[in-house]
C-alpha positions in Angstrom: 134.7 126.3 99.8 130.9 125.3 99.7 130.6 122.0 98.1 127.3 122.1 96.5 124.8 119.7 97.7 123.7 116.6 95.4 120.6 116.3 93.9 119.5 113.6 96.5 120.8 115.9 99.5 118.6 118.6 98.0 115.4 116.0 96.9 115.6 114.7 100.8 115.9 118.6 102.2 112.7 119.7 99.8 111.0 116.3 101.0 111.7 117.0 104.9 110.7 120.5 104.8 107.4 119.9 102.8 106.2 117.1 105.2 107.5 119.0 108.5 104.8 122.1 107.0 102.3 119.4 106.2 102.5 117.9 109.8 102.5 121.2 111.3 99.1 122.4 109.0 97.6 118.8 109.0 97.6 119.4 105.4 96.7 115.7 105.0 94.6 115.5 107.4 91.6 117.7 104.9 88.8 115.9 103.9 89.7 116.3 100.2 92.9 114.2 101.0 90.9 111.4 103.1 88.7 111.0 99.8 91.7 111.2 97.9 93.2 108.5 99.3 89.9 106.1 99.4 89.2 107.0 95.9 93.5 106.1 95.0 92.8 102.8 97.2 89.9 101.6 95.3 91.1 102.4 92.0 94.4 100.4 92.9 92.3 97.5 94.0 90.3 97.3 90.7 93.7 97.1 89.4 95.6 94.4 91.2 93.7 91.4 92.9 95.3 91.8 96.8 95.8 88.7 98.5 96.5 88.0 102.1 99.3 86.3 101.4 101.1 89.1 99.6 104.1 90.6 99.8 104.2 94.0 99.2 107.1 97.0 98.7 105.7 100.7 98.8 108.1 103.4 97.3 107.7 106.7 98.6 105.0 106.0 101.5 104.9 109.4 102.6 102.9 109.9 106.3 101.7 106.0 105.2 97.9 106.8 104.5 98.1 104.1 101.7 100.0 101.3 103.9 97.5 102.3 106.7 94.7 101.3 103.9 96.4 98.4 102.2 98.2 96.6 105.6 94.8 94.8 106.6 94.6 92.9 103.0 98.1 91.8 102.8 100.5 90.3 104.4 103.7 92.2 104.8 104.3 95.8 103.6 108.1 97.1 103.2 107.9 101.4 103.1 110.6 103.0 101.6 110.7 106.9 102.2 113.5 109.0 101.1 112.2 111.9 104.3 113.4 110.8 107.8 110.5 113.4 108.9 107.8 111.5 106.8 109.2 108.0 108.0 108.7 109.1 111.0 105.3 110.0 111.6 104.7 106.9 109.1 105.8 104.5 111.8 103.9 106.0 114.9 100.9 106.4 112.7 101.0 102.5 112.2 102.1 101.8 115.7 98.9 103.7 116.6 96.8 102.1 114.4 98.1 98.5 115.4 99.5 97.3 112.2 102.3 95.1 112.6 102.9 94.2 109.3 104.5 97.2 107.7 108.3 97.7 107.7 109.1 101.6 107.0 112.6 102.2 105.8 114.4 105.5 106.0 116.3 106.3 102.7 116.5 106.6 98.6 114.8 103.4 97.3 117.5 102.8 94.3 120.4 102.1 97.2 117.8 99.3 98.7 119.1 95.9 98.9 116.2 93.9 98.0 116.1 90.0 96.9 115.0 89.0 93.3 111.9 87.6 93.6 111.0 89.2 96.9 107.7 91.3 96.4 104.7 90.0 95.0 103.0 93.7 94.2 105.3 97.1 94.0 103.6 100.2 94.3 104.0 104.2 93.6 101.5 106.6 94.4 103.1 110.4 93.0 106.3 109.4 92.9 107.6 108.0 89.9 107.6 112.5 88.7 110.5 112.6 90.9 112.8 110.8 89.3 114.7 111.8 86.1 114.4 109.6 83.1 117.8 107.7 83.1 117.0 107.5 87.2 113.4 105.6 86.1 114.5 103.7 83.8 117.4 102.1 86.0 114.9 101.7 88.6 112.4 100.2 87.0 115.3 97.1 85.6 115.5 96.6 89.3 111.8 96.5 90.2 111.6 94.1 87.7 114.2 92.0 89.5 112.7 92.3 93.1 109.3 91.3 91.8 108.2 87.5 92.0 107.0 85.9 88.3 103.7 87.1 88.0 103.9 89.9 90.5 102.5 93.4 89.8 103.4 97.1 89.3 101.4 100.0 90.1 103.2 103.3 89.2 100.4 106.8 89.6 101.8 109.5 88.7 100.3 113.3 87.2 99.6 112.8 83.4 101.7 115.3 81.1 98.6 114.6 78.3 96.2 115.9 80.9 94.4 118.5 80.2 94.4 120.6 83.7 98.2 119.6 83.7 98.7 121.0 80.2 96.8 124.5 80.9 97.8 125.1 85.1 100.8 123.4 85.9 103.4 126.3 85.1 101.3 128.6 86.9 100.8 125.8 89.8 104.6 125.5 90.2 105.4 129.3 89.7 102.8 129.7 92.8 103.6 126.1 95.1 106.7 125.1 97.3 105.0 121.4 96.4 107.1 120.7 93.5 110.8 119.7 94.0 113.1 120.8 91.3 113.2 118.3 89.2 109.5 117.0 89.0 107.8 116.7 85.9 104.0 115.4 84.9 105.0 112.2 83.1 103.9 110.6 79.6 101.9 107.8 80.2 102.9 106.4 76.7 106.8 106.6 77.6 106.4 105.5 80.9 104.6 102.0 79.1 107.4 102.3 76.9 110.0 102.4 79.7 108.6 99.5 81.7 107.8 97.4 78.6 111.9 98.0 77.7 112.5 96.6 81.5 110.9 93.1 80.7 107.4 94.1 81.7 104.3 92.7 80.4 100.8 92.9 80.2 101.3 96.7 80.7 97.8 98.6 80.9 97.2 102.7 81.5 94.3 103.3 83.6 93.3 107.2 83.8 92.1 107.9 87.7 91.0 111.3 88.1 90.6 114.8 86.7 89.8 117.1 89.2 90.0 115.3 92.3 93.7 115.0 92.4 94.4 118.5 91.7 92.0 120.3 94.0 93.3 119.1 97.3 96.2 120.7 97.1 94.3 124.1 96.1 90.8 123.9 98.0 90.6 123.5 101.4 87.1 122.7 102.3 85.8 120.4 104.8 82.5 119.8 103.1 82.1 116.1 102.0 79.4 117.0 99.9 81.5 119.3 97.8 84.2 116.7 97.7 81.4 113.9 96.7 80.6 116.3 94.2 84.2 116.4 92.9 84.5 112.9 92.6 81.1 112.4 91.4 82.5 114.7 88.1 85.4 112.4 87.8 83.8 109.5 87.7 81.4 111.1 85.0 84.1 112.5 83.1 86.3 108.9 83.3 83.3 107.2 81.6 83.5 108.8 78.7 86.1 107.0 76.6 87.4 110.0 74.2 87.7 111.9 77.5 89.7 109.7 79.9 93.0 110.3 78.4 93.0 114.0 79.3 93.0 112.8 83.0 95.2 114.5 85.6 96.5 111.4 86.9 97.0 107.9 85.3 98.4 104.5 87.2 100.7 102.1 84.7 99.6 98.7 85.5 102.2 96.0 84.6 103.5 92.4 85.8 106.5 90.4 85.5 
């Protein structure tokens, strides 16, 4: 008899076929995903003051396009990534690009054994949607324990309130082999509610883009002047206060 896999087994399956594709297209590679990422780095810095002296846990670093960003400010960077595939090309990436100071773990970041006290910043960029909400909220109680007093959360995720989210995302999954099973855009509110219940304070929602998360995964164009454009609506649309909250994506900022 077939013993039916767990949802981890089938999570790290979905996760090691997606980035295998995604090396194999050099989906990341795009221009709209370089912009991406520089307009995700800046908005996490406006958030969080980065220090040199800072240590700093990553969960769910993917090919490590944000450690290869964030490893020249800091001072020690520990990756977790559920995908042996991903992992992999994270590390030789980083070899290649010289940085010595980021640690990439292979496996599910809930099994971790971290020491209270231990990170002064933890980060998520699009990952948080994996996880169900009893898995999140357990989590999070643990985040809280690994961070140092005063440390910092950054948590960006696909807002459920957005409006693109609200109007394409049932025909985006129905159409994408992106989406593992059990992903779902997330409520910003009950995510603050959530971290706040995990002895979080200071918590903050900042709304990050509308259209320039979204189209990267749809569009791919090599024209930076289109993808200027895209962001130069974003920012446009960000400004307007009665407008932000119906951003795609939104980062919970929050410290211990």
């Amino acid at each position: 008899m077939t013993i039916p896999a767990s949802p981890l087994e089938r999570e790290r399956a979905h996760e090691n076929a997606w980035y295998a594709r995604a090396l194999r297209e050099r989906f990341f590679e795009r221009e709209g995903f370089r912009q991406l990422v520089a307009w995700n780095v800046a908005a996490i810095r406006r958030q969080v003051p980065l220090r040199p002296d800072m240590r700093v846990l990553s969960i769910g670093a993917g090919l490590g396009d944000y450690e290869l960003a964030l490893a020249p400010l800091v001072d020690r960077i520990v990756a977790v990534e559920l995908s042996e595939t991903a992992a992999d090309a994270a590390r030789q990436r980083l070899q290649a690009a010289g940085l010595r100071n980021v640690e990439v773990i292979t496996g599910p970041i809930d099994t971790q054994p971290f020491c209270t006290a231990q990170f002064d910043l933890i980060y998520a960029m699009g990952v948080f949607h994996h996880f169900l909400p009893e898995q999140r909220r357990a989590l999070l109680s643990r985040l809280h324990d690994w961070l140092a007093p005063g440390g910092w959360l950054y948590l960006r995720d696909p807002n459920a309130r957005g409006l693109l989210r609200v109007i394409a995302e049932r025909w985006f999954r129905r159409r994408s082999t992106v989406h593992a099973e059990q992903e779902a855009s997330l409520d910003p509110y009950a995510l603050t509610a959530e971290a706040t219940a995990s002895g979080f304070g200071e918590t903050r929602i900042d709304y990050i883009d509308v259209i320039g998360g979204p189209l990267p995964w749809l569009l791919a164009t090599e024209s930076r002047l289109f993808w200027r454009a895209v962001f130069a609506a974003d920012r446009a649309w960000l400004a307007v206060p009665g407008l932000r909250r119906a951003a795609s994506q939104f980062a919970l900022v929050a410290r211990r």
